[in-house]
C-alpha positions, 0 to 999 in steps of 0.5 A: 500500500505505501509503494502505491501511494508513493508515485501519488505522493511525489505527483503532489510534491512536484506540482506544488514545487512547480506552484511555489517557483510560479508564485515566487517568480510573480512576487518578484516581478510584483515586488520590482513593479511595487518598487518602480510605482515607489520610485515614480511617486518619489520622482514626482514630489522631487522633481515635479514639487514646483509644478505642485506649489504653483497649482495651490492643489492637494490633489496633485500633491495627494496623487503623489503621496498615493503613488508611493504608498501604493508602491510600499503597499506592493512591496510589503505584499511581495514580501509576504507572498515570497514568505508564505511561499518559502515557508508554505504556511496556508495561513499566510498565504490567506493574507497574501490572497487578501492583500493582492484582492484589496490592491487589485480592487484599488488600481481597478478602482483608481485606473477608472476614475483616472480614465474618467477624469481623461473624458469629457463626459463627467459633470466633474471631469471640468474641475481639472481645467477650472481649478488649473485655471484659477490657481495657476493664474492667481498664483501668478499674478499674486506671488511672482517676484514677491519677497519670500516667494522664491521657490514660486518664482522660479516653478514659473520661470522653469514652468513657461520656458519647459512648455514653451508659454506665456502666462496661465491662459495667454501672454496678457495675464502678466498684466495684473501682476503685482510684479508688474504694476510696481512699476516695473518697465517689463511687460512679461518675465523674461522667461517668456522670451524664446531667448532669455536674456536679461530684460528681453522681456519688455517686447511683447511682439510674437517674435520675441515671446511665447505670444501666439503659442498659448498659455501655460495653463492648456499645455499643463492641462494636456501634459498632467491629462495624459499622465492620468492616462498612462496611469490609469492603463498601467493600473488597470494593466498591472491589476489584471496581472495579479488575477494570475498571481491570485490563481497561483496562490489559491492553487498552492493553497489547495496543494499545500496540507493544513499548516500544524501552526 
């Protein structure tokens, strides 16, 4: 009897090895997309904290902020899947099927709504645009040039000579600024100019300045909408492949015999 088990017993054995170098070779690839979604999140408060100061806006700094959370989540998810494999306790294996459902649920949930934000559709879609508008030019026109407002200054500059503009909505916003109407002989910062050079900016003809391309607020819009989109294709894109990643695991949880623990 025990000669007739032992070929059923070595079956069982080999296919759960088979599942544990599965799900182990999906938490780390699921670790190493955890840590790359940890380092966008990171990149975007660092490199991009300028463009954040000037909207006046939590949402975009709290889009940050989510990112990284979500990716420490992902890497912490990755750890624990790698230590229910290596040990195969059934028990850990429940939470690590959990986490992977919850963080599933999230990117779904947060693609969508990052698609519906790209649409025009949605009653609410129009807060992007309102919102850049209103606080991009306001902050402008408010604190350009201002004592103690130097990091706000330099986000414009950096912000109009990148995208290649002029004001929020066009050139002529530059005409209610406090900077401005100081007295200043200048008629736009000199990052307006094509070509900055020092006082260029008290010519406003179109060959001098970013006159008829438009205002920063339609180039930041269409840059941080298709950001939106590329996010909400790799969220949706990434949490389809954990469906694999739960398959895995709920077949290594049936292989496995009850944990003694």
């Amino acid at each position: 009897m025990n000669q007739m088990k032992a070929p059923g017993e070595k079956k069982q054995t080999c296919g759960t090895i088979c599942l544990k170098y599965l799900l182990f070779l999906f938490n780390i690839l699921f670790w190493l997309a955890g840590g790359t979604v940890l380092a966008v999140g990171v990149w975007t408060l660092v490199e991009k904290s300028d463009y954040v100061s000037l909207l006046n806006s939590n949402l975009y700094s709290a889009s940050a902020y989510t990112l990284i959370a979500a990716g420490a989540v992902v890497v912490m998810s990755g750890i624990v899947g790698c230590c229910a494999t290596l040990k195969e306790m059934r028990s850990l294996l429940i939470v690590y099927l959990v986490l992977l459902l919850c963080i599933f649920l999230l990117e779904v949930i947060a693609g969508v709504m990052a698609y519906i934000n790209y649409q025009d559709c949605f009653p609410f879609c129009n807060q992007l645009d309102e919102e850049l508008r209103q606080n991009l030019k306001g902050t402008m026109v408010q604190k350009y040039k201002q004592p103690g407002e130097e990091s706000i200054t330099q986000a414009v500059d950096r912000l109009q000579q990148e995208f290649k503009c002029c004001g929020s909505f066009n050139f002529s916003d530059w005409r209610e600024s406090v900077w401005i109407q100081a007295g200043k002989e200048q008629l736009v910062p000199d990052s307006c100019c094509k070509t900055p050079t020092e006082f260029c900016g008290r010519r406003d003809h179109p060959s001098n300045i970013y006159k008829v391309e438009g205002g920063c607020i339609i180039k930041l819009e269409d840059f941080i909408l298709n950001q939106l989109y590329i996010l909400g294709a790799v969220g949706i894109g990434i949490a389809f492949l954990q469906l694999v990643g739960m398959m895995f695991t709920c077949c290594l949880y049936r292989s496995l015999k009850e944990d003694p623990y």
